[in-house]
N, C-alpha and C positions, 0 to 999 in steps of 0.2 A: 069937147074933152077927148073923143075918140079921134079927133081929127089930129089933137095936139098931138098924142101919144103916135098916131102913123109917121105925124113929123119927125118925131125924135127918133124913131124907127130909120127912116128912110136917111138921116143922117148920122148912124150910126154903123152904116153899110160896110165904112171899110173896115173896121173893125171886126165884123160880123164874118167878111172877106178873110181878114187874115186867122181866124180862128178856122172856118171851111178850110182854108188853105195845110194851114198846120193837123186839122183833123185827115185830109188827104196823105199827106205827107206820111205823117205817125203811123197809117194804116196801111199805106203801101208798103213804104218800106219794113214794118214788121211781119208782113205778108209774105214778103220776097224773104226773109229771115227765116219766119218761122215754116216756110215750106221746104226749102232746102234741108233744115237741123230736122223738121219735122217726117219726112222723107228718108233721112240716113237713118234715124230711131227707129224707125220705121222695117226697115230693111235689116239693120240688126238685130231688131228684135224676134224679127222669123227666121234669123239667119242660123239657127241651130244651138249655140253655143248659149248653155241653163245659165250659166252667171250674168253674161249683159242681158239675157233678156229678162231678168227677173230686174236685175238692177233699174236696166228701163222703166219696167212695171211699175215697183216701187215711183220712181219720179215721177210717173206722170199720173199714176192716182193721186199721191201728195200735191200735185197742184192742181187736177181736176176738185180735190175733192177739198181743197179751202178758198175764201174767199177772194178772188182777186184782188179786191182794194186792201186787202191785209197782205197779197204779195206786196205789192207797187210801194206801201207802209214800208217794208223790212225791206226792199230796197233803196229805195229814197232817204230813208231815214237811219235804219240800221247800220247799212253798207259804209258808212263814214267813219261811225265810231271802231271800225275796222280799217280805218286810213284810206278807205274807197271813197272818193270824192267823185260823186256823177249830178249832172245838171237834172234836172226835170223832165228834158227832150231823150235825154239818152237814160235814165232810167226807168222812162215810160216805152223807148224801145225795147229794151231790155225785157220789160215785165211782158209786154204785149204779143214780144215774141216766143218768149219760150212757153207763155201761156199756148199760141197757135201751133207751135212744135209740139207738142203733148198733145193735143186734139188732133193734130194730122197725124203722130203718127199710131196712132190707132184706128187712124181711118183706112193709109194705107196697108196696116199692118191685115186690116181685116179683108182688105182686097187681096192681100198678097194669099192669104190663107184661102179665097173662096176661088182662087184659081182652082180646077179639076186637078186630082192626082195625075190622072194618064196623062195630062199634056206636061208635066214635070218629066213622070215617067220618060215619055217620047222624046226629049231632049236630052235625058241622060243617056238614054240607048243611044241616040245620035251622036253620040261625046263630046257634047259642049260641054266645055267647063263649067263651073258652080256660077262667077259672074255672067260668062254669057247665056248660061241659061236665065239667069235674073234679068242681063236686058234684053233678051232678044224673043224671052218666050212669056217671062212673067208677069215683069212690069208691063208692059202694052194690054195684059189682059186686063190684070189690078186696075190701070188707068182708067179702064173702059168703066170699070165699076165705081173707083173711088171718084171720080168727078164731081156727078151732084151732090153727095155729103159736103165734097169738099169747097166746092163756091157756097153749099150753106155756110160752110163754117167762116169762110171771107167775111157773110156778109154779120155772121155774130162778133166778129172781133172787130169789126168798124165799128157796131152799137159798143163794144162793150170798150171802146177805146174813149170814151166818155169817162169812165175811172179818170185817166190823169189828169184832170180838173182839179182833182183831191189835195195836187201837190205840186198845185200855181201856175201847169201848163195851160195858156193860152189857144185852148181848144174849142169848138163848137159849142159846147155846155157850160163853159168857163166863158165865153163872150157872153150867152144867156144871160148867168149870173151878173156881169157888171153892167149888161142892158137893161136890168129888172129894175135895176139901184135908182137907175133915172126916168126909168116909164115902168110907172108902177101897177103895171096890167102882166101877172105872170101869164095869167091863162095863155094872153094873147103874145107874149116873148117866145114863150116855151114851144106853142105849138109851130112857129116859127123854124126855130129851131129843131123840132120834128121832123119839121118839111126837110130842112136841109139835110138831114141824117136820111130822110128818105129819096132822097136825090141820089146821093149816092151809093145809096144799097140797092136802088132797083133795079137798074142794068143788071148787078148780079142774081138778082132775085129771077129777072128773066130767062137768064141764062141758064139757072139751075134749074129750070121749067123746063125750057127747049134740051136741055141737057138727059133729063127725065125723060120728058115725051120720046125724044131720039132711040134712047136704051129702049123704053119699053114696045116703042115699037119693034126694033132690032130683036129683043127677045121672042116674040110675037112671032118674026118668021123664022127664028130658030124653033120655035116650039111647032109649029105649021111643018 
């Protein structure tokens, strides 16, 4: 019996392939999306000026603070009856990223702010401008800090890119489901499936380790 079910397993590979494939896809590219949008929110929002940055505020508590699969819902679904016609692929970009734009930029927003006053200070006695003091004194600090939040946050939006399943995308969790139809052992689909989700979160998982370990040592001999 368990033998049968590894067969149908083992022939169901590329199917299995092309969902890893598209779960790849979907996560990088809303990665590369939502850090860029998530980066400029980011920067605007410490940039001084009370209206955007409340404005900010507002948006990214409103989608931290509801459920994902009811964004991905009211895009997928709502967006049409508004004469927005989007595929599944692209409004699972869509959701994926600007979900990661709101979590980055309040990652970076909070590195920008845990930079030391004096080293702003010291830049503006220097007379750089407002932007180069952003790239050339602020962000390199902020970086230094926001990193390991921010490959956490990578590796939460590759799990939580499992949502567009919801709405037909042919993803990692969505191959699951039409695997289970024909070998009817979940335990043994799913945890499969697991694996492969943890296939690709580990590298970052490591990274945000080494990433860790690096800082705290660095602070170690700043503090020494």
């Amino acid at each position: 019996m368990i033998w049968q079910q590894f067969q149908s397993l083992i022939g169901s590979y590329p199917l299995a392939l092309r969902g890893l494939g598209m779960t790849v896809a979907l996560s990088l590219i809303s990665l590369v999306v939502g850090t860029l949008v998530g980066f400029a929110l980011g920067i605007l929002r410490t940039g001084g000026n009370q209206l955007i940055s409340r404005a900010i505020g507002v948006w990214v508590d409103l989608i931290r603070g509801t459920p994902f699969l009811v964004q991905i819902f009211l895009i997928f679904f709502i967006l049409p009856e508004l004469g927005i016609e989007l595929d599944a692929f692209t409004a699972g970009i869509i959701a994926l990223s600007n979900l990661a734009a709101c979590f980055i930029c309040e990652i970076v927003a909070a590195g920008i702010r845990a930079v030391p006053t004096g080293q702003v200070e010291a830049a503006l006695a220097s007379g750089l401008a407002r932007w180069q003091r952003m790239r050339q004194v602020v962000l390199p600090q902020a970086m230094r800090m926001s990193l390991p939040p921010l490959v956490g946050q990578y590796v939460l939006l590759i799990k939580d890119s499992s949502v567009v399943s919801a709405i037909g995308l042919t993803d990692l969790t969505r191959v699951g489901w039409l695997v289970v139809q024909r070998v009817p052992n979940g335990l043994l689909v799913f945890a499969i499936v697991g694996i492969g989700y943890f296939v690709v979160c580990y590298p970052l998982i490591l990274l945000a380790r080494r990433l860790e370990s690096r800082m705290g040592a660095a602070h170690g001999e700043v503090q020494l």
